[in-house]
Phi, psi and omega in degrees: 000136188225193190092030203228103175273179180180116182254130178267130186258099179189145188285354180277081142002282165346292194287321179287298174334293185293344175294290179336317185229022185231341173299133180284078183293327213249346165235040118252034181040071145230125174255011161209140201232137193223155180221174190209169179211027179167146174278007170303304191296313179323302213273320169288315166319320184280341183280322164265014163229158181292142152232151175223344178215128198246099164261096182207124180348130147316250176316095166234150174302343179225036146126128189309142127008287175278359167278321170307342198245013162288324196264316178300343205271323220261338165299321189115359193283147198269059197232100169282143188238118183272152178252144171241129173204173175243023154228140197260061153295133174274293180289034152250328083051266170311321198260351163313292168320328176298325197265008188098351247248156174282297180259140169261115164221138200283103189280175005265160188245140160292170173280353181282318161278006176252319169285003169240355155306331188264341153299330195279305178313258231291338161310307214261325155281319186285345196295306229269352161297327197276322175285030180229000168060035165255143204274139167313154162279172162278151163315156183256124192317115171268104192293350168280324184293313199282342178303303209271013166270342200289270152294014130302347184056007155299018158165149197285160184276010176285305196288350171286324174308308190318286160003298212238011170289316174299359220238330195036058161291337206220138164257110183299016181260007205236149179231174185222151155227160185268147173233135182237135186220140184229142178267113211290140154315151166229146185273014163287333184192175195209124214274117193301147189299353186284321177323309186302289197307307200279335141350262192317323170288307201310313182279331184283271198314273191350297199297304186320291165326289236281336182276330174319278210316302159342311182279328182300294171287297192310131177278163182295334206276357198220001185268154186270159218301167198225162175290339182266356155286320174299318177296340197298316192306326182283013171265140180322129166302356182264000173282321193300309204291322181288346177267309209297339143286004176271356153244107174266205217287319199260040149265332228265331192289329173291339186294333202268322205266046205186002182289321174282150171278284186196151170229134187215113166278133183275305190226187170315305202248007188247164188189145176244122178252147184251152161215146194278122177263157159243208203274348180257101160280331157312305169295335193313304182306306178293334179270345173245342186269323173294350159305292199261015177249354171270334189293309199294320171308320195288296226243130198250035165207134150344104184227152168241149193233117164228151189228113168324182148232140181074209044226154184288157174299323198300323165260009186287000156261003149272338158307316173302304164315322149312313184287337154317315205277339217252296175339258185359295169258016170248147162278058200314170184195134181313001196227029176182150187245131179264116214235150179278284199303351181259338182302304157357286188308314200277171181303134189272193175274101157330134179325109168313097171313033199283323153330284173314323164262355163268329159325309223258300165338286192257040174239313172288316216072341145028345212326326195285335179263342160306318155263047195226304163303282188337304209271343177276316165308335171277333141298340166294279184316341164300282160348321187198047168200152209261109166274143183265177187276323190273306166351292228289352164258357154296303216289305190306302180319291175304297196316308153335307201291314165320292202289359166276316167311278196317325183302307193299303173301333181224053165045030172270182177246153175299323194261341179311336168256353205211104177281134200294316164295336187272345195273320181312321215276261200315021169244301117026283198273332155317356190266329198286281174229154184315320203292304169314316163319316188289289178282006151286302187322307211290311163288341159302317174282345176255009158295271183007287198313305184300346186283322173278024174221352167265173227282178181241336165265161146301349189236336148318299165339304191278302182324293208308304198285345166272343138288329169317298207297318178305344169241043149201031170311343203255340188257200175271144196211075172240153207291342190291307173347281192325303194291336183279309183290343179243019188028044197236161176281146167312330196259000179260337170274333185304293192295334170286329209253350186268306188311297200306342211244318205092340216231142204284154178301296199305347199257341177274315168354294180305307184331289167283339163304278204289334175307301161333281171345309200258029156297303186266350171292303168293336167203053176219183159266009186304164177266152198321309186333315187283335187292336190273347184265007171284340185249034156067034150226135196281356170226130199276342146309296199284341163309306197284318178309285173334318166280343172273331181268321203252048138222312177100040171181139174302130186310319177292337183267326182291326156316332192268292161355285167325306161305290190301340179264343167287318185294006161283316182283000000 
């Protein structure tokens, strides 16, 4: 027998998530696991989907566990309820047991054990269907699971109407609009799936707070318009007042707590969020703009934002398709939300002087005012013209093709300056948004700057990074160190210092580090631990390995060595 849901309740966010997606569900033939987080969400979830099991917290900040299931007893609903609390209170206990409830159970709990209370409870529900000979409901639908089967592409929206037609989830007259929001790339590193995980919780609560806190300040008077406010208005005033109970308190509350739809993570870094529009798209736009302005607070990343508009259900897979179509050719940017209607409206991007500034560039050499033109035209086109995808692989392109003239004119090679994987990365996020765009010019141009300032032989070269290393043996000396000081790419002082020298950067590093070492061993009293962190190294195993392959003896044996030959003379 199948059909057996089960809402979970509890303001710990954390414990339902892990309840949620570590619970064996599927063998305890519960096929829809619905969650709430205060019981206001609870009392709507139950008002519009079948439950048959209630899992839920005693103690919550905006009104207890047993009250919610005091209100379930007075509706008539048919629900068992287990309790979870962290206190062994008797008169909670006590008014449980009153209310009907199967279980009291104390956290924290395993999961083995909360799954064989909830096998006797899914027992003891299928026991009291069949003697009562009532046929199960259809599962009850998780309509954020039917979102992300949607925008997940796992199944056509035709075939999900079907779906969710016995369930009547949906007025195909009812509209959503989409927020597709990206957390911008950096070009510096590329963010590990763990990071992508803790995203997503960080945009799921943050999103969450932010419609709480919404039902808490927001007046009804400032929620956007409902299909039953339009009508109201075209009624007679003396109609009105004889109409105005028929929206009561939990129609007029819901309008409010019900605006998020589903949060559907897509990608590592991308998420759609749906939200139920009324007829004030206006308020909609403010309500989404205060959204992503909470988000931008919230959140220790960059983000770009565009939002579809409207769409009724009955048409949403050319809504989605729109919303496809606009991701695509617009060029988000962190310092802005791109609404698909406004976008329309806007103005395309004017012509790229790029003629003009490479005259002047490789006739001056200039560099700094060349770039000083770029980044003020992208702030002009930032203001007030819509850049496209396609601009934006023109503008990238040409800029490239300068900076490739200029190398050429003024006799560098591409990798003497520019290492190809750290140049991949920032072009790579430039594609992304103007703001990333800006800083490829940026980075591009303090290679340009640095080349007219670095040495012109190879054995200048090499003199110069061996002078560093050497007074500055005790810091960091990683190939980026290098390569900055002499304003040249890592990978260009690496092939020059191997030529010039024989010996590899890391293996003379080490060289002159223990040559130091053993300087100071000699003629100093520090203790080894300390010599090793004067001669840059911070772990004093790999000090000591290092110092046994290049002398052939542990730094305390080479000290002892040292002792006995003076005390012979």
């Amino acid at each position: 027998m199948t059909g057996i849901s089960i809402l979970i309740v509890d303001d710990d966010r954390l414990l339902v998530e892990k309840m949620k997606n570590t619970m064996d569900w599927e063998g305890l033939n519960i096929s829809a696991v619905l969650t709430a987080y205060n019981i206001r969400q609870a009392e709507d979830v139950l008002n519009a989907c079948p439950v048959q099991i209630l899992l839920c917290d005693v103690d919550m900040p905006q009104g207890s566990g047993l009250e919610l299931l005091a209100w379930i007893r007075s509706t008539g609903l048919k629900v068992e309820c287990v309790f979870l609390s962290s206190y062994a209170n008797f008169t909670y206990a006590q008014k449980a047991l009153s209310l009907s409830a199967c279980e009291y159970l104390l956290k924290p709990i395993a999961n083995v054990d909360l799954e064989r209370v909830l096998k006797r409870v899914v027992d003891s529900v299928r026991e009291k269907r069949r003697s009562s000979g009532i046929q199960p409901e259809p599962p009850a639908l998780d309509r954020n699971r039917l979102w992300e089967k949607l925008l997940l592409r796992q199944a056509p929206w035709d075939d999900m109407m079907q779906e969710s037609a016995t369930s009547r989830l949906f007025n195909p007259k009812e509209k959503f609009c989409m927020v597709f929001m990206c957390v911008l790339p950096s070009a510096s590193r590329k963010p590990e799936k763990k990071e992508s995980a803790i995203l997503d919780f960080q945009i799921r609560d943050s999103v969450t707070d932010f419609f709480q806190n919404m039902e808490q300040k927001t007046g009804r008077e400032e929620l956007p318009e409902t299909e039953w406010d339009s009508r109201r208005r075209e009624l007679p005033e003396t109609e009105k007042d004889s109409r105005r109970e028929e929206l009561s308190e939990k129609e007029q509350d819901s309008r409010r707590k019900e605006l998020l739809e589903a949060v559907v993570h897509i990608s590592e870094q991308e998420w759609i969020l749906v939200m139920r529009c009324g007829e004030d798209w206006k308020t909609m736009k403010e309500t989404i703009q205060n959204l992503v302005r909470y988000l931008r607070q919230q959140m220790d990343h960059p983000m770009a934002v565009c939002a579809g508009t409207p769409t009724p259900v009955e048409n949403m897979s050319a809504g989605i398709e729109q919303l496809d179509a606009l991701i695509a050719s617009v060029v988000m940017d962190e310092d802005e939300i791109i609404f698909e209607d406004d976008w329309t409206m806007r103005k395309r991007t004017t012509a790229v002087p790029w003629k003009v500034w490479e005259k002047e560039l490789l006739e001056t050499g200039n560099v700094a005012r060349t770039e000083e033109r770029i980044l003020y035209y992208i702030d002009e086109q930032r203001k007030s013209d819509g850049w496209n995808r396609n601009f934006l692989s023109c503008f990238l392109r040409e800029l490239e093709q300068m900076m490739y003239f200029y190398l050429n004119e003024y006799g560098y090679s591409y990798t003497q300056l520019f290492d190809e994987q750290e140049f991949d990365k920032y072009e790579r996020a430039a594609k992304t948004s103007v703001g990333k765009t800006k800083e490829f010019v940026l980075y591009i141009f303090e290679k340009l700057k640095g080349g007219r300032k670095a040495f012109t032989s190879q054995e200048d070269v090499v003199c110069r990074i061996k002078e560093y290393i050497e007074s500055h043996l005790g810091e960091n000396l990683s190939r980026s160190v290098l390569s900055q000081e002499v304003f040249l790419s890592e990978g260009y002082i690496t092939q020059i210092f191997l030529k010039e020298t024989g010996s590899s950067l890391p293996s003379y590093i080490a060289q002159r580090r223990i040559e130091k070492a053993k300087e100071y061993l000699e003629h100093s009293g520090l203790p080894v631990s300390r010599i090793a962190s004067e001669v840059g190294y911070n772990n004093f195993s790999y000090f000591s390995k290092t110092f046994r392959e290049l002398v052939g003896c542990t730094p305390n044996e080479y000290r002892t060595s040292i002792d006995k030959k003076r005390n012979r003379f």
